[in-house]
N, C-alpha and C positions, 0 to 999 in steps of 0.2 A: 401723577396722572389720574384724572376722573374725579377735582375735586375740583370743581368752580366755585365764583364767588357765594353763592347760598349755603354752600357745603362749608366753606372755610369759617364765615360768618357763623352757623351753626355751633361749629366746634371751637370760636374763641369764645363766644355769649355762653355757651351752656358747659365749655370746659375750661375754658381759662387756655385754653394753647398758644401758644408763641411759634413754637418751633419744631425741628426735626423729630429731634428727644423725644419730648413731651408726646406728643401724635403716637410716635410707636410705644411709650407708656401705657397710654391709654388704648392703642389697639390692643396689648398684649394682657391688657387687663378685661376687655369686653367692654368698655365702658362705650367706646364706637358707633358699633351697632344697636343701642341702646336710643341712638337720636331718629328723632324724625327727619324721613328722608335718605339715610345712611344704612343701615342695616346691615347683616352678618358679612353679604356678600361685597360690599364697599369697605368693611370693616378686611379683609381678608386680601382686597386688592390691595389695601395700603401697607399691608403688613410685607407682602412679597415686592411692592417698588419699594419701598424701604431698603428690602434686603437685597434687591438688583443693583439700588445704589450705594451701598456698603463693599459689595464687592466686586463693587467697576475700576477700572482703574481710573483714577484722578486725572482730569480735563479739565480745560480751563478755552473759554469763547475764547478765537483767534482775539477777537477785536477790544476781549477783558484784557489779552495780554501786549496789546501795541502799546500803548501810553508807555506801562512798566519798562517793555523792550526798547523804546526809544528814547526813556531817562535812563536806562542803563548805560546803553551806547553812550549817550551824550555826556553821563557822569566819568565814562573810559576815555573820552576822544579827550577832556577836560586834564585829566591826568596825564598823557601824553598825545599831542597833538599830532605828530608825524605818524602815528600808531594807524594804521588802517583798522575799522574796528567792523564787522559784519555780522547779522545777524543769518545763521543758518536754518538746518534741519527741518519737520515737517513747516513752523513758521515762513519758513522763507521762500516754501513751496504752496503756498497760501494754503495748506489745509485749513479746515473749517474749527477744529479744536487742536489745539498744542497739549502735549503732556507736560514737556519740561522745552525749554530754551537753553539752546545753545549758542554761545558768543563766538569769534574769532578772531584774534589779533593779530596783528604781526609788528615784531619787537626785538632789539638787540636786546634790550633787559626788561623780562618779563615781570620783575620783582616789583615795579612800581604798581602795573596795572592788577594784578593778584592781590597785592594788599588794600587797592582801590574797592574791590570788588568785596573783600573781608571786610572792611570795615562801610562798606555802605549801608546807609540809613535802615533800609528797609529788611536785612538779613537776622534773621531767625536762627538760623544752626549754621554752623561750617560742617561739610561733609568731609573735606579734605582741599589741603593744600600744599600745592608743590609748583615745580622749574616750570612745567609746563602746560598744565592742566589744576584748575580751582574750583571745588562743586559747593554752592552752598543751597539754604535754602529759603525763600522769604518767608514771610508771614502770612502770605495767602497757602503759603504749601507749596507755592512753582518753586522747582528746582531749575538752579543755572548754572550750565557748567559753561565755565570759560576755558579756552588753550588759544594757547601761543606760542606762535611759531616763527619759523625764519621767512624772511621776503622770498628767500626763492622757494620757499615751497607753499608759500601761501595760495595760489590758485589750486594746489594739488589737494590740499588740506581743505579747499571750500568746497572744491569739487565733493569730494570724500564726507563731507562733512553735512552736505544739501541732498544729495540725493538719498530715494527711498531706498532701502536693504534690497528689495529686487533692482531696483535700477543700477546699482552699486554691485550686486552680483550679475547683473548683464554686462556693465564696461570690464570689470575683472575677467568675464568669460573672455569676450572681444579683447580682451589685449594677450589672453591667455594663447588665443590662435595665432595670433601673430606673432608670437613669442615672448612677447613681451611681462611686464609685471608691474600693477600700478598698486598704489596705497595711498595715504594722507601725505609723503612727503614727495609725492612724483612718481613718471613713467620711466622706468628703466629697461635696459637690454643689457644683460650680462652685466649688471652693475652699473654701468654707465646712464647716468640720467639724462633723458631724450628733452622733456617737458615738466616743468612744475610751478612756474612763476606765475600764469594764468591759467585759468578754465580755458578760458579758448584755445591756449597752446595745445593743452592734454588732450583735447575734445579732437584737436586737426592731428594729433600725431596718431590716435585711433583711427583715423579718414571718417571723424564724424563731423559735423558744424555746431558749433556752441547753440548748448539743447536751453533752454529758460528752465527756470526752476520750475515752474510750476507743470512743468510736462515731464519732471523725470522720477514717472511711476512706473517705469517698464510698462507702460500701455504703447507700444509701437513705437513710441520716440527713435527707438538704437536703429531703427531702418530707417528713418529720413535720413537724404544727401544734399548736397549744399543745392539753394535755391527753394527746396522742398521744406523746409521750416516755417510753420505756418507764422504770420507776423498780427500775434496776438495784440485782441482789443485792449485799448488804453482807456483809460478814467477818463482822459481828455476828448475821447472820441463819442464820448455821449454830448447827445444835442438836445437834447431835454428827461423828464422822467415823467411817467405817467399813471403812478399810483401815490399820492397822498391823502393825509386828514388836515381838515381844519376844525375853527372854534363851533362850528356848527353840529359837531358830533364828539369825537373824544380828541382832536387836536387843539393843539394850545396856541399854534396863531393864525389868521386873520388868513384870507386869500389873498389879501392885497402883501401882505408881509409872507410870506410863502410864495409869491410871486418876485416881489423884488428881492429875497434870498436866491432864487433861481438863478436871476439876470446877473448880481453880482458874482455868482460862479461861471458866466458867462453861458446859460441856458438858452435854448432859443424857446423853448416851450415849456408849460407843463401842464399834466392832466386834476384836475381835483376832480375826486374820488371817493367823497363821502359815503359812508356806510349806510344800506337801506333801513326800513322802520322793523324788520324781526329784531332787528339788536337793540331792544328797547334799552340796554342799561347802559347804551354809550349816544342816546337819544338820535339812532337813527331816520335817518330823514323818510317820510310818505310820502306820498306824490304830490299833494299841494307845497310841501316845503322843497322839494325839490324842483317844482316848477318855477317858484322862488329864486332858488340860486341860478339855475340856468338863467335867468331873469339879471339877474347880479352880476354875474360871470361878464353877462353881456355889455351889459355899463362899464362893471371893470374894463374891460376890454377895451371903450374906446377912449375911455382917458388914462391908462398909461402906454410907455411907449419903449421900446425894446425886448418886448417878450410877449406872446401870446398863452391865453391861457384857455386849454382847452377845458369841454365839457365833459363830465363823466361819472359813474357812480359802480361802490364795488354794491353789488347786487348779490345778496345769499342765494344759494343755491337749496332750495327747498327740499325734504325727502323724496318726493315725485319728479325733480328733477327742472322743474319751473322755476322760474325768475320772481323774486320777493317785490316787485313793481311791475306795475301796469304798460302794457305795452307802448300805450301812447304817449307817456313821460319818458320811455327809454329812445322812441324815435328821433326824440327831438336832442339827443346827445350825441357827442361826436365818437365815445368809446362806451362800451359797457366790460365794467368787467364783474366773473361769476369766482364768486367764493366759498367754500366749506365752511362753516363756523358752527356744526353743530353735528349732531348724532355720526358721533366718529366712529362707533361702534357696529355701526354697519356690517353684513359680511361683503366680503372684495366684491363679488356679483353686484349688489345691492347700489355699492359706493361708485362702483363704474357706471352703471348703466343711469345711475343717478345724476354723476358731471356730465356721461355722452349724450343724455336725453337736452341739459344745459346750454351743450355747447350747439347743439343742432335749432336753439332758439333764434328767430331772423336778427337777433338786435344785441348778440353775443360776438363780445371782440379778442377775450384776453380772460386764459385759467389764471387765476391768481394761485399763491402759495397749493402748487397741485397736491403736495400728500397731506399739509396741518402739520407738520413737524416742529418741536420747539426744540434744540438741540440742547441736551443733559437732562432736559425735562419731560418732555412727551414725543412718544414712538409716533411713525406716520400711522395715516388711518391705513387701511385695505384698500390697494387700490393697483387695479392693473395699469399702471403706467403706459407701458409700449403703447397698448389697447389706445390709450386711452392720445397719445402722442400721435399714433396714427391717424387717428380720426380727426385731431385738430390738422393733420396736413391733409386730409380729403376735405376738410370743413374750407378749412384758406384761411383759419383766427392763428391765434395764438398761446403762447404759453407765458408765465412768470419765472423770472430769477429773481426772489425777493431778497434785496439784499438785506432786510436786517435780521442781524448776528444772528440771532436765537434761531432764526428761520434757515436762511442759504439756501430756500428752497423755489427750483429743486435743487439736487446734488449733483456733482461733475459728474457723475454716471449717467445719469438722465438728460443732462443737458448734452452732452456728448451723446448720445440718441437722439435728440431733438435735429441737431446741429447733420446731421447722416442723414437724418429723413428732409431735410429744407424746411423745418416749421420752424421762424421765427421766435426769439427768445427777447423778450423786454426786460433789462435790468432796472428794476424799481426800486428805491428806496422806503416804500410804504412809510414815510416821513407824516409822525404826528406832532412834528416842530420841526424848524428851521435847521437847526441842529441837524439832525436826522439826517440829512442830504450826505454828512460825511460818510457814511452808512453804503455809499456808493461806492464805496472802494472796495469793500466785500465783497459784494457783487460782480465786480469787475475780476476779485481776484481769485472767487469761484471760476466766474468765465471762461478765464485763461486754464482754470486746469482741463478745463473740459474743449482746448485745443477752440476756444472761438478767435476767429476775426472779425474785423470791424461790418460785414457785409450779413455776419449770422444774427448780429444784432438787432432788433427793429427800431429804438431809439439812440441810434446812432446815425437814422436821415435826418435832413434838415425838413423842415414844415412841409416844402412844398412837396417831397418824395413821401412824405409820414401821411397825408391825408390821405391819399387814395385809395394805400390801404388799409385806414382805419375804415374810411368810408365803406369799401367791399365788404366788408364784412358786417356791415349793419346793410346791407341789400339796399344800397345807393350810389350817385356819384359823389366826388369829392366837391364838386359844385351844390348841391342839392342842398 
């Protein structure tokens, strides 16, 4: 944290650094604050994230560990076919970082899929292995524990196995009143077991309705009853995305190729969203180049056919709280959206009244990434949230859910705010390639923790419901 490209630059040219090591080497030598530009007090931040990060506990991006989790699975189902194979714990409840991964099987003989898991490719240490349970570790550091268990307790065992410690200590409580007594291999009553073969079974023999993973934080979940289970948005229920880069700033394809990546995922829209001219090192656009693309856009537009591609630019949010483009280039777009990309050190007062003055500009549609969080990397900036959510629902804009990794912002607590007050949530993939669009599963699976439906979403209308109110919010009709 607090070391951008001029500062990094600095300290490989004049120190020769590479890495982690090396950096607190030379902090702890003084050699640091020695550079131009860097001084004691840079010198002394790096020294304590250094040691913030030394003694965090080891995380790993949700999205660093799907690939791994899904060649695992697939390396287990390959070993025995009939084997149901699941991944659990907070993964499976889509948190935003996993500490370690947990597997699930179910097996008359565990012995094949245990020795599968010891001897696969990518494992670094065995922690232990046994009948029922196999922990090892790879070579990124994730640790996997595998258990296996019988068919009929398998729903009791994933139950057990997915939800969060409070959530887990709230069914225990709830079965506890009714007399009952649940664990990993089933719900019983005096011994006798009621439920274990499914989640759903265990979940109706509580008189609860099978709860989705991603909602079983003990955030109110254990009081829904049937009918009342919100039916959370799906990846499929997005109809376009409206935060991209292309090759005109720091993406790497083409609008026309960022357009037909779209449509073959079956998009109906999308917004390009080039970054303005303060970001000179990712050659942000100024108002004649941006008059340009609008210009482009437009042509694009009438020679291809299956997807529309709207106009739009992310706009830095300046310390005064002003928009980094002239008013008359932002009229002529169909979205604007305002971003933080600098002086994160603001105090909270400073940082709010800085986006609410923003958001209060007549040609402002959509807070992008609201706090600046890069997650294992950089803390949000200061910034009163609520405050600042509120205002976008007296305003009538909008907020971001950026879906990628590093970001997820905002987080299922603030989207779950947003989503109580009626302020519209856009899941974007801030896509600087084609690529990137995958990136929208994140997104979707932050979403879901934060209890959205398909109605809380804003690009989950179809065009004709999406203009109007993009259009309101730039103080026009959707005809205009």
């Amino acid at each position: 944290p607090g070391l951008g490209p001029k500062k990094v630059k600095a300290l490989f040219d004049e120190l020769g650094i590479t890495n982690l090591d090396e950096l607190k080497q030379a902090a702890e030598a003084g050699k640091v604050q020695k550079l131009s530009g860097l001084g004691a007090r840079t010198e002394k931040q790096i020294l304590e994230a250094i040691e913030r990060q030394a003694g965090a506990e080891k995380r790993f991006l949700r999205a660093e560990i799907t690939p791994v989790a899904e060649a695992l699975v697939a390396h287990l189902r390959a070993v025995d076919s009939e084997a149901r194979v699941t991944i659990g714990g907070s993964y499976r409840r889509a948190r935003e970082t996993v500490g370690d991964l947990d597997l699930l099987a179910d097996s008359a003989d565990a012995s094949p899929l245990m020795d599968a898991l010891v001897s696969y490719e990518d494992v670094a240490q065995v922690l232990a292995q046994g009948p029922t349970k196999t922990s090892v570790v790879l070579r990124s550091g994730l640790q996997v524990d595998l258990r296996v268990v019988e068919s009929s307790s398998y729903g009791a065992a994933l139950q057990y196995f997915t939800g969060s410690q409070a959530h887990n200590i709230a069914v225990r409580r709830l079965a506890q009143q009714k007399g009952l007594k649940v664990n990993e291999y089933g719900l019983t009553r005096d011994g006798e077991r009621l439920a274990s073969e499914t989640e759903e079974s265990l979940y109706e023999a509580l008189g609860l309705p099978w709860i989705p993973p991603e909602l079983r934080e003990d955030r109110g979940e254990m009081e829904l009853h049937a009918g009342a289970v919100p039916r959370l948005v799906e990846l499929s229920d997005l109809r376009g995305d409206l935060h991209m880069h292309n090759t005109a700033t720091d993406g790497k394809n083409s609008i026309r190729e960022m357009a037909d990546a779209a449509r073959e995922r079956g998009f109906e829209y999308i917004c390009i969203t080039d970054h303005s001219k303060r970001l000179t090192m990712v050659r942000g656009l100024d108002e004649d180049r941006l008059h340009r693309q609008i210009d482009e856009i437009d042509e694009i537009n009438e020679e291809i056919t299956g997807i529309t591609i709207l106009k739009g630019s992310e706009v830095d949010i300046l310390e005064d709280g002003s928009l980094d483009l002239a008013h008359d280039v932002l009229c002529r777009l169909d979205m604007v959206i305002g971003s933080v990309h600098s002086l994160f050190k603001l105090s909270r007062e400073k940082q709010t009244e800085r986006v609410l003055r923003a958001m209060d500009a007549p040609t402002f549609t959509l807070l992008a990434h609201p706090t600046g969080r890069l997650l294992l990397s950089r803390d949000p900036y200061d910034i009163d949230v609520p405050r600042v959510l509120e205002h976008a629902r007296q305003r009538g804009c909008f907020v971001e859910l950026n879906a990628n990794p590093q970001r997820l912002d905002l987080d299922d607590r603030y989207c779950r705010m947003a989503r109580d007050l009626g302020v519209l949530v856009s899941i974007d993939s801030d896509a600087h390639r084609t690529h990137d669009f995958e990136n929208l599963r994140y997104g979707v699976g932050q979403a879901r923790r934060a209890w959205f439906e398909k109605e809380h979403v804003l690009n989950t209308r179809p065009l004709a419901a999406l203009r109007p109110l993009l259009a309101a919010t730039m103080g026009r009709k959707a005809d205009a």
